[in-house]
C-alpha positions in Angstrom: 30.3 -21.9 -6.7 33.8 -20.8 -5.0 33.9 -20.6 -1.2 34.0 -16.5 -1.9 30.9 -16.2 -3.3 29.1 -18.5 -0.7 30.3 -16.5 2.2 29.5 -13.2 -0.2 25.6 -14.6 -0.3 25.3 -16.2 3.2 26.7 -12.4 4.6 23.8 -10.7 2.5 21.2 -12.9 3.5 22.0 -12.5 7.1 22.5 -8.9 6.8 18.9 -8.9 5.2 17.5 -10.4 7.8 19.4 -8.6 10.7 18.8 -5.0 9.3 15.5 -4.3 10.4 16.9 -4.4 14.3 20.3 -3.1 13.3 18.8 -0.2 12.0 16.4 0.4 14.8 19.5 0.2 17.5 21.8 2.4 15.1 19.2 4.6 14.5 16.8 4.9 17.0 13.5 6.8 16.7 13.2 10.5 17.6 10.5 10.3 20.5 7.9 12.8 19.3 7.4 16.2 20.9 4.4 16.9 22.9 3.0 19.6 20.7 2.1 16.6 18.1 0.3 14.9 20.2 -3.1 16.5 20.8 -6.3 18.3 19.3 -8.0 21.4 18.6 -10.6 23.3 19.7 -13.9 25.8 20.1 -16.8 26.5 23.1 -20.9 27.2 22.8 -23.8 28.5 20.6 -26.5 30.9 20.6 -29.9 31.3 19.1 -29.3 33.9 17.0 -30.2 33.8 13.3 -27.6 32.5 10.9 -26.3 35.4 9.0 -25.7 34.8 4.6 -23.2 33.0 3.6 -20.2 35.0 2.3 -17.8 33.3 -0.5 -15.4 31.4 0.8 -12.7 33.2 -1.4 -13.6 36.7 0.5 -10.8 38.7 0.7 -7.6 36.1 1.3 -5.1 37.0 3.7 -1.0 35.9 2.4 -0.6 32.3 3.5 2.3 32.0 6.0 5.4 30.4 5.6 5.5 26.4 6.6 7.6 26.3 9.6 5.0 28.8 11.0 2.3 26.4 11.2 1.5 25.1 14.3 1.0 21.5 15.3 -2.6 20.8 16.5 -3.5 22.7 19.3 -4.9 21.2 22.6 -7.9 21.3 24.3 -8.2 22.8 27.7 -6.9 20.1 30.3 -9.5 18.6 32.7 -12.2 19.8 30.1 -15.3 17.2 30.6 -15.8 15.3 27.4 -19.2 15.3 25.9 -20.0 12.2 23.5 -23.0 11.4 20.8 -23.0 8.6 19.1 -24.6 7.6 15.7 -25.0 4.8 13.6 -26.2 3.2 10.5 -25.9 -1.0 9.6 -22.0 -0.5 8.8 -20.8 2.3 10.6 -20.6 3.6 13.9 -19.7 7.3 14.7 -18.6 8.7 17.4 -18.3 12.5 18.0 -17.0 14.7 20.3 -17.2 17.6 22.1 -13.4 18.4 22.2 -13.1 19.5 18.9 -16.6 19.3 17.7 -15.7 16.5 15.5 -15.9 12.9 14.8 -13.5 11.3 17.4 -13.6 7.0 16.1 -15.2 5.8 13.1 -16.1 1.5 13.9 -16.5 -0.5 11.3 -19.4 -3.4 12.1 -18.2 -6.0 9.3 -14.9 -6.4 10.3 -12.6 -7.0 13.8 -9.7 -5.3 14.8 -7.4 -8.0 14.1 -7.6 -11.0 13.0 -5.8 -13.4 15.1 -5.6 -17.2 14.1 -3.9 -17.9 17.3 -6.9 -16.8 19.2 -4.5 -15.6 21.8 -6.3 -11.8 22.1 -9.9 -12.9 22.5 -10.5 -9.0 23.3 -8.8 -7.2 20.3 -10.6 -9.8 18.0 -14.0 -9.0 19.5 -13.3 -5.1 19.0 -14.0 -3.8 15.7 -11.8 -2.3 13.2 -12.0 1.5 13.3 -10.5 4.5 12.2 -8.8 7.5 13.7 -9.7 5.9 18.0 -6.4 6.7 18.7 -7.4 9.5 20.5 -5.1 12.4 18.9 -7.9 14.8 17.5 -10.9 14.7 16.3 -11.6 14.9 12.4 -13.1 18.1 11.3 -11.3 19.9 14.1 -10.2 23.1 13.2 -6.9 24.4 14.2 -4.1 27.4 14.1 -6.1 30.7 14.4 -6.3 31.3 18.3 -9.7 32.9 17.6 -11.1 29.5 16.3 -9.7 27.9 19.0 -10.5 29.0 23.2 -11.0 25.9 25.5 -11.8 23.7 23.0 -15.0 22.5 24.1 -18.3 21.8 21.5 -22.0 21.6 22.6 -23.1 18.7 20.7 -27.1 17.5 20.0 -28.4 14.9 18.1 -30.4 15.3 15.0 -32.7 13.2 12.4 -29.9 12.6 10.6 -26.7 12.8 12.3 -24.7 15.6 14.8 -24.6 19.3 15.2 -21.4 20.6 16.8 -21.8 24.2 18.0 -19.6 27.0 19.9 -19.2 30.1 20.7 -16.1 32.5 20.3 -15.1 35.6 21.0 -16.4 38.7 19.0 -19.3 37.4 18.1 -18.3 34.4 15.8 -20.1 31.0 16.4 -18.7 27.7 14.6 -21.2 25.5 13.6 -21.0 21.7 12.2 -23.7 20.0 11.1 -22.8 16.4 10.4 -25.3 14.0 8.4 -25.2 10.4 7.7 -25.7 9.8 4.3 -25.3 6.2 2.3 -23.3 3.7 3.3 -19.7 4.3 4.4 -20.2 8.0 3.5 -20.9 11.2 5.6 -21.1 15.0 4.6 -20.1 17.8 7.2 -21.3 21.6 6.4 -18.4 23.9 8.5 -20.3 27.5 9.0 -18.0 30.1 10.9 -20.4 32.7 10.8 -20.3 36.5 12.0 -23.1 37.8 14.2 -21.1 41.1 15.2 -21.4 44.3 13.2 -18.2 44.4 12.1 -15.9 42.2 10.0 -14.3 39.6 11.3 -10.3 38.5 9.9 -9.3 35.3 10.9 -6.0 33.4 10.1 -4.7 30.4 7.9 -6.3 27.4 9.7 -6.4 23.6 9.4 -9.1 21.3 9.1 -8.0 18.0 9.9 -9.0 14.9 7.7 -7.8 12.6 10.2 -5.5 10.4 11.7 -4.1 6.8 9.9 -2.2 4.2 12.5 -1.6 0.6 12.6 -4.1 -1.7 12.9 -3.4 -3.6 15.5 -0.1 -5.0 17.8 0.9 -7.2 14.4 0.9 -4.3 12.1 4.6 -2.8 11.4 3.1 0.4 9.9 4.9 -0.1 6.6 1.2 0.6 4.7 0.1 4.0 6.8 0.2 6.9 5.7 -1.6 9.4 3.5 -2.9 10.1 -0.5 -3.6 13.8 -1.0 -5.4 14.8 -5.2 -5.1 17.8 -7.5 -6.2 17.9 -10.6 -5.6 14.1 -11.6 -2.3 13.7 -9.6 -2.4 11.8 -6.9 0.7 12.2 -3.9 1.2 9.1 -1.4 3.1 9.6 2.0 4.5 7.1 3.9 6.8 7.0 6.2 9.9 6.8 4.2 8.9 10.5 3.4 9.6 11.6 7.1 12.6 9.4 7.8 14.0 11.4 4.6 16.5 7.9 3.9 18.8 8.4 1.0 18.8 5.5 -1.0 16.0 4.6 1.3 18.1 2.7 3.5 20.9 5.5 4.6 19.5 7.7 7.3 19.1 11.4 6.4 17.5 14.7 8.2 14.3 13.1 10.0 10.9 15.7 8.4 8.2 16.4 10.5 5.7 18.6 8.5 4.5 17.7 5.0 2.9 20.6 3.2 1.9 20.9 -0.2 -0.7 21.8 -2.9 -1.6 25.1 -4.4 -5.1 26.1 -4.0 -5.8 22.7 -5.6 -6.2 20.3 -3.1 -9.2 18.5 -4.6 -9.1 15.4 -1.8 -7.6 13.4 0.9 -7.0 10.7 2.4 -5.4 9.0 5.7 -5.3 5.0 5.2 -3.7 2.1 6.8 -3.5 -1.8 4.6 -7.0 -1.5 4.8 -9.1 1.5 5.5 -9.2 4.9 4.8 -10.7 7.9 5.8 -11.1 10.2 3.1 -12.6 13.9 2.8 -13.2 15.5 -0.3 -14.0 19.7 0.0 -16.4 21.0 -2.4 -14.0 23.6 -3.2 -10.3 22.7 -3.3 -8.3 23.7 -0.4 -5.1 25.6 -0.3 -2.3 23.1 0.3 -2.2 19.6 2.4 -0.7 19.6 6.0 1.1 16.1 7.4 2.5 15.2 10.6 3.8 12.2 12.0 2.8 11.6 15.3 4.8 9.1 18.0 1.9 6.9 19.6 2.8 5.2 22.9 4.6 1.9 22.4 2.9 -1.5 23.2 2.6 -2.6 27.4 4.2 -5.3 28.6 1.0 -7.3 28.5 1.1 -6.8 24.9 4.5 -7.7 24.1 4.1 -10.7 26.2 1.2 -11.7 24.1 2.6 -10.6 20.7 6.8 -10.6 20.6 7.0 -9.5 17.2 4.9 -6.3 17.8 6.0 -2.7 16.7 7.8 -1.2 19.3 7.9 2.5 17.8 4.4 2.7 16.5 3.3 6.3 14.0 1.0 7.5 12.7 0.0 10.2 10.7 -2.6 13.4 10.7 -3.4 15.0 7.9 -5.4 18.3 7.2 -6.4 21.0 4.6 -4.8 23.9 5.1 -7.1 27.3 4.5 -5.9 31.3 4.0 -6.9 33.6 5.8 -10.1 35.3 5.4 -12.3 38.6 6.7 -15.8 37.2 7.1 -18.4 40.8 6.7 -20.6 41.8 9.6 -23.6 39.2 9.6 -22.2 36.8 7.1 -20.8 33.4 7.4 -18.0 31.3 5.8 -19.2 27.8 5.0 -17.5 25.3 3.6 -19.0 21.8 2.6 -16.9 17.8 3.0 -18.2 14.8 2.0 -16.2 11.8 3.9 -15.7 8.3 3.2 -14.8 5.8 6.7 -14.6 2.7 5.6 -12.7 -0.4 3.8 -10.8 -0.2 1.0 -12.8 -1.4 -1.3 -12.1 -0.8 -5.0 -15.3 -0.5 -6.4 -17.1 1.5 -3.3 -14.0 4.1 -3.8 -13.9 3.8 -7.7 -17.6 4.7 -7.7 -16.9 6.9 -5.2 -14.2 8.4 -7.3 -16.5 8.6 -10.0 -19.3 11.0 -8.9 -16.8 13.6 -7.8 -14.3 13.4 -10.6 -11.4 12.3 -8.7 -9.5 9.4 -9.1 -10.3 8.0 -5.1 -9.7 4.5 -6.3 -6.0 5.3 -5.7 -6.2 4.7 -2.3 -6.1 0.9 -3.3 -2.5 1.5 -3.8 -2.2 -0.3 -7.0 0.0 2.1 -9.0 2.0 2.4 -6.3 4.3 -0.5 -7.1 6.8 -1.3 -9.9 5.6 -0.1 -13.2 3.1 2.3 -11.8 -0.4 2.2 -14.1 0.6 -0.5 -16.3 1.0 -3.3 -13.0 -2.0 -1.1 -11.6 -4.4 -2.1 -14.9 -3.5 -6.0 -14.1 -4.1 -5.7 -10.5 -8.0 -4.4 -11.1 -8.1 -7.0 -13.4 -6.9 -9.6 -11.7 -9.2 -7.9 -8.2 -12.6 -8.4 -10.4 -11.3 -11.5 -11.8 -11.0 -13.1 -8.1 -14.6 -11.6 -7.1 -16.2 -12.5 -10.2 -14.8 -16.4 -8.9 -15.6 -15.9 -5.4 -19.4 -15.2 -6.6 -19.7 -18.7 -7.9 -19.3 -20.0 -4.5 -15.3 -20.5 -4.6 -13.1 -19.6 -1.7 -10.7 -16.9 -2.1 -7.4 -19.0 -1.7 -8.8 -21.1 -4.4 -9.6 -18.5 -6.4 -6.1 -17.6 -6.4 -5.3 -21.4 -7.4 -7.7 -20.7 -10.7 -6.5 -17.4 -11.8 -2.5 -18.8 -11.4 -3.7 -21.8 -13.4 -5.5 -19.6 -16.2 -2.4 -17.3 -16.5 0.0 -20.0 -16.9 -2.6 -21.3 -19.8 -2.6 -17.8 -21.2 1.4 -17.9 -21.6 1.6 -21.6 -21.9 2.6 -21.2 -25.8 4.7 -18.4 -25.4 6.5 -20.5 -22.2 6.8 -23.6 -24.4 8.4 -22.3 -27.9 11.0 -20.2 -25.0 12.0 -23.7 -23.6 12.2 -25.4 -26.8 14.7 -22.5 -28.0 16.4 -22.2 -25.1 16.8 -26.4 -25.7 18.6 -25.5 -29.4 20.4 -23.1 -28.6 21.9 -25.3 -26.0 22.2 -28.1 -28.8 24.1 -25.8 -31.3 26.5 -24.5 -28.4 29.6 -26.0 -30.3 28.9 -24.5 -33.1 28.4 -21.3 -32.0 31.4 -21.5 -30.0 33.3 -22.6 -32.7 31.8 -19.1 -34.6 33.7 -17.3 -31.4 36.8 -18.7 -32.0 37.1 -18.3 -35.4 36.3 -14.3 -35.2 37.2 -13.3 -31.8 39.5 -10.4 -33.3 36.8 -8.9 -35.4 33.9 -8.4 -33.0 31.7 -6.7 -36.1 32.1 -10.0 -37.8 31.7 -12.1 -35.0 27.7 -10.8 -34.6 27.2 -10.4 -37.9 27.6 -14.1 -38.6 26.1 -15.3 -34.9 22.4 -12.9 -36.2 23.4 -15.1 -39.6 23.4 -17.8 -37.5 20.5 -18.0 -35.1 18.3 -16.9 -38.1 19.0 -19.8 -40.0 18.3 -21.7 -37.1 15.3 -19.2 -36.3 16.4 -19.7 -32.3 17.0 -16.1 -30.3 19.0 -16.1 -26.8 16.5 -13.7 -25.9 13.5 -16.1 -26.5 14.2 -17.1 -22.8 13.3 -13.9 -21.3 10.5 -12.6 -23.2 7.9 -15.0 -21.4 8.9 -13.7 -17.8 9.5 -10.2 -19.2 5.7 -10.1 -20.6 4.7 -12.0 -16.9 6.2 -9.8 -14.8 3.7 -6.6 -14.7 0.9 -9.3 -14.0 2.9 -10.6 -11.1 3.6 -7.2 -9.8 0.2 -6.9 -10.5 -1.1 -9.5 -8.0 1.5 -8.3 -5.8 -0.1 -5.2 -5.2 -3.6 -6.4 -5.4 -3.0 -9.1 -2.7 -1.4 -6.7 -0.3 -4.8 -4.4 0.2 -7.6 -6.6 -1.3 -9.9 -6.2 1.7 -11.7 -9.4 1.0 -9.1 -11.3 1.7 -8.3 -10.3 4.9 -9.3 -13.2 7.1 -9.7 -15.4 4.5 -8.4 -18.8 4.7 -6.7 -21.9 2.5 -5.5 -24.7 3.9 -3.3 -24.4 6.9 -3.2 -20.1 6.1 -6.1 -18.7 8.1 -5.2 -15.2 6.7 -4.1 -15.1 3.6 -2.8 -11.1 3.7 -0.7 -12.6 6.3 2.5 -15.0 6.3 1.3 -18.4 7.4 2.8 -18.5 10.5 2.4 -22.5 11.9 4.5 -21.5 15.0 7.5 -20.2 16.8 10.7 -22.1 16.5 12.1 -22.7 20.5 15.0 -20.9 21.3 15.3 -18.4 18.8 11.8 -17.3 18.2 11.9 -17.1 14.3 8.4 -17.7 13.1 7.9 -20.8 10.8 6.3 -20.4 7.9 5.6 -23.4 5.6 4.2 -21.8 2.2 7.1 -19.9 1.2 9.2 -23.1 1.9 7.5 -24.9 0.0 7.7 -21.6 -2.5 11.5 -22.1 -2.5 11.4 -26.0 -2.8 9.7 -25.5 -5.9 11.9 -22.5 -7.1 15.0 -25.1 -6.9 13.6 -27.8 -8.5 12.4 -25.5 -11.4 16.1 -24.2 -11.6 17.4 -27.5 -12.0 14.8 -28.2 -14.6 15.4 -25.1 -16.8 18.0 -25.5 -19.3 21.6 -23.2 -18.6 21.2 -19.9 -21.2 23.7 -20.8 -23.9 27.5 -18.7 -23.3 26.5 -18.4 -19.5 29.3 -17.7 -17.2 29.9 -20.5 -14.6 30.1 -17.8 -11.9 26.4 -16.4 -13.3 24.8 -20.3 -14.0 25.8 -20.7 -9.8 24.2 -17.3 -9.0 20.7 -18.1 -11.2 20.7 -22.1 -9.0 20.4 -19.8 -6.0 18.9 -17.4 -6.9 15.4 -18.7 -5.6 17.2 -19.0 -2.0 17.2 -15.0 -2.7 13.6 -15.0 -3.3 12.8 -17.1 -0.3 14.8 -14.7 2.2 12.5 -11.8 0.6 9.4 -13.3 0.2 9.4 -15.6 3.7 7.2 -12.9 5.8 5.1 -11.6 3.1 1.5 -12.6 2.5 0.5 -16.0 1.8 -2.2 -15.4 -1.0 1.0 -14.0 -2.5 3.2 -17.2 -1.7 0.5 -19.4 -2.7 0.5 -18.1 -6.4 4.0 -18.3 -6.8 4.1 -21.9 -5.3 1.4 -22.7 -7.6 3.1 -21.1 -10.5 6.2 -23.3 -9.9 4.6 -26.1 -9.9 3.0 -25.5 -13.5 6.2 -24.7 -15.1 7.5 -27.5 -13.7 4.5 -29.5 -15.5 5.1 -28.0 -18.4 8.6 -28.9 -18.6 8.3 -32.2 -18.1 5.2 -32.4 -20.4 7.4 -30.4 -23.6 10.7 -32.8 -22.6 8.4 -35.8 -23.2 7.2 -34.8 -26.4 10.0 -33.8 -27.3 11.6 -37.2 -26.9 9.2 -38.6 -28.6 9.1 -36.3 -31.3 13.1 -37.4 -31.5 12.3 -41.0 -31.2 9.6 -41.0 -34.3 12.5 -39.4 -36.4 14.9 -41.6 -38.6 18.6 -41.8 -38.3 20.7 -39.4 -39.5 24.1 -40.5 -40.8 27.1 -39.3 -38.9 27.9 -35.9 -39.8 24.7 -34.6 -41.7 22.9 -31.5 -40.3 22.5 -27.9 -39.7 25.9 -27.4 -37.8 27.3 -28.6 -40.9 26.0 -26.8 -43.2 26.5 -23.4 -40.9 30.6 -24.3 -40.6 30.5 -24.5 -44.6 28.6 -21.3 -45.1 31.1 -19.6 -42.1 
């Protein structure tokens, strides 16, 4: 490789590395406004008798434009806070008086973070939980000033969960009766109900779903954001939506309302890496609302503790969006959610998905990656395959070791007739170069007698490539399942004790760059594999030097992703590398068992004649 081309790769990889921060500095965030910030509102009940329930489709008012919606509204200041809180074995709810709705969601089974340093003793004794970030409550209703007045529910315990209840003006009372149901699932009957004697119009309003953040200090936000279903489409939001990046890297127009749907919003969903809050109506709503909210950066304390924290931590509300409606005199709007607070796991949400009709399991994220449903089908696969392990008593990160080695038996075959052609195609190089030569003015020729050639010597310069082409989708596969799999957060292999995390031994003095030993030992392996695999016949010299470091490229990418994902590509190395050495030594024994052939007899001679 020229000097050119090494100061060419040495100036990418430091720009990769360097961008992140250059960006940030370039391009600072946009501090949010404060009208993003807060919640919504209502105030208390009476005993009167619950008037019928009119359709929710009565009389539909036009829905306004988008940049007339307004951002959540706030509840009175210096409002006292009423709390209730209910729980089953997995789940603890907390609701909320400002708002009348559910204001944290813990989760008993797992922590907050998980933190192999033991360096935050408190955030790992907290428990993971969903919309606590104190922005607004979900189920709060929002944008018609008639739902809204100071804000303030009267809340009361019942047999099976909450009842939220407040009175407005002219007559209209807002009930919520939450219940616990099974498991990581809830339902919430909204009544707006009309005791006056005349009808009632209210506005478009929101219902919010909920808020997704980062998990904890560690998180960089690069997996919040929100799914949204209609029909059987499903819509994922993240924050490259909002920073509006062409090319994804060239800043554009920062967006800060997301709205879409058309009376067939069937379900959604806020979710960080991995747990989601999802609602599904029981009749689709109007259109999806997002907004990205600006959450207060880290203290001191925390940075202190955690350097490499985010420093401009989002997150993201979402809500269903409603038209506006005249409720008659002594009638009531109701309208019915069943929620889901809880991990992502794939079969809870599949099953999940299953009862309503809706495809929920996408909240997994696993057709969200390179070849969308086809990498998605190896991911489940390769999800049930790793549980169906762990149930005989195997540990998740050797799980991963099993399935790697059953893969790489499943393509052994295929791998080993690629390396053997790839070895005869190198063998018959002079001739085919000699082919080159001898019609390099009549290109038509030239290919006809090269296909003439590689049949008779049944070897294809494309042999190579098939056996990574047909392992690709299974690696993007496990790329996507590793990245959410909640069961193996916190699980350990080895000197990883988290193995959806890099495997951070420690800090490197002086320049703070975190050393991480599996994806070294990822790139070792890369090299020695390069040097192993035979050069694809007619390379350039300039391409040969670009594929020998090519798995320095790989190591720059891949050095701060997950482990579990490091792991199987170490592994993976080190099995081609076994089966290279196996095929080369029966190879040369093959050769060795052969008899001599006199000088000049063979193939290449027969294929100059026929030429």
């Amino acid at each position: 490789m020229d000097r050119k081309a090494i100061i060419v790769i040495a100036l990418s990889i430091a720009l990769l590395f360097a961008w992140p921060s250059l960006f940030n500095r370039l391009y600072p965030p946009i501090p949010g406004s404060a009208t993003n910030r807060v919640a919504s509102v209502s105030a208390v009940a009476t005993n009167q008798a619950s008037p019928a329930v009119a359709s929710p489709s009565a009389i539909s008012l036009p829905v306004a434009p988008t940049n007339s919606l307004a951002a959540v509204a706030v509840v009175k200041p210096g409002s006292p806070e009423q709390t209730v809180v209910v729980s089953n074995s997995l789940v603890r709810y907390t609701f909320t008086s400002h708002g009348g709705g559910i204001k944290s969601v813990d989760l008993f089974k797992y922590p907050e973070t998980v933190d192999c340093n033991k360096q935050d003793e408190k955030s790992v004794a907290r428990l993971a939980s969903l919309n606590g970030t104190g922005t607004v409550a979900a189920m709060s209703l929002s944008g018609d000033p008639a739902l809204l007045g100071d804000g303030v529910f009267a809340l009361q315990a019942t047999s099976q969960g909450v009842r939220a209840e407040k009175q407005l003006a002219n007559d209209l009372v807002l009930v919520k009766d939450f219940q616990l149901a099974s498991n990581y699932l809830m339902t919430c009957t909204l009544r707006l109900e009309n005791r006056s004697a005349q009808p009632q119009t209210i506005s478009q309003h929101e219902v919010v779903v909920g808020t997704a953040y980062p998990m904890d200090a560690q998180d960089d936000g690069t997996k919040v954001g929100f799914y949204w279903g209609r029909a059987q489409a499903v819509e994922h939001i993240t924050s490259s939506w909002f920073k509006n990046a062409y090319l994804g890297c060239i800043p554009g127009t920062p967006r800060a309302l997301y709205q879409d749907g058309l009376s067939n919003v069937t379900w959604a969903a806020v979710h960080n890496q991995f747990f989601t809050m999802a609602a599904i109506p029981k009749e689709p709503a109007q259109s999806v609302v997002g907004r990205e909210l600006k959450l207060p950066p880290p203290s001191a304390e925390v940075l202190q503790a955690t350097p490499s924290a985010n420093k401009h931590p989002v997150a993201y509300q979402t809500s269903f969006l409603y038209p506006g409606v005249t409720i008659p005199a002594n009638n009531a709007l109701e309208r019915q959610f069943s929620i889901y607070s809880g991990p992502k796991e794939y079969y809870a949400l599949s099953k999940l998905g299953a009862q309503f009709k809706f495809d929920l399991d996408q909240v997994m994220g696993f057709d969200q990656v390179l070849f969308g449903s086809f990498s998605g089908f190896f991911a489940k696969i390769l999800l049930l395959a790793m549980n169906g392990l762990h149930s005989l008593g195997i540990s998740y990160g050797l799980t991963i070791v099993v399935i790697t080695v059953l893969i790489k038996l499943l393509f052994w075959p295929l791998t080993q007739a690629s390396t053997r052609s790839m070895k005869r195609m190198q063998a018959l190089q002079p001739e085919m170069k000699a082919l080159q030569t001898k019609y390099k003015d009549d290109p038509a020729k030239l290919n006809k007698k090269m296909m003439e050639f590689w049949k008779e010597h049944k070897v294809s310069p494309f042999g190579g490539c098939l056996p990574v082409l047909l392992q690709m989708p299974v690696f993007i596969g496990f790329f996507a399942m590793i990245q959410t799999a909640i069961e193996l957060r916190g699980a350990s292999f080895l000197w990883a004790c988290d193995l959806t995390r890099p495997d951070t031994l420690f800090m490197i003095p002086g320049i703070y760059f975190p050393f991480n030993l599996m994806p070294l030992l990822m790139g070792v392996t890369m090299f020695w594999q390069a040097r192993l695999t035979p050069a694809a016949p007619g390379m350039d010299p300039m391409q040969a030097n670009m594929m020998k470091y090519m798995p320095l490229m790989f190591l720059v990418m891949l050095y701060n992703f997950s482990s579990g994902l490091t792991l199987y590509w170490t592994v993976q190395n080190l099995l081609s590398i076994l089966q290279m050495k196996l095929t080369k030594a029966q190879d040369e024994k093959q050769q060795a068992q052969l008899p001599t052939k006199p000088p000049g007899a063979g193939g290449s001679t027969n294929a100059r004649k026929k030429s």
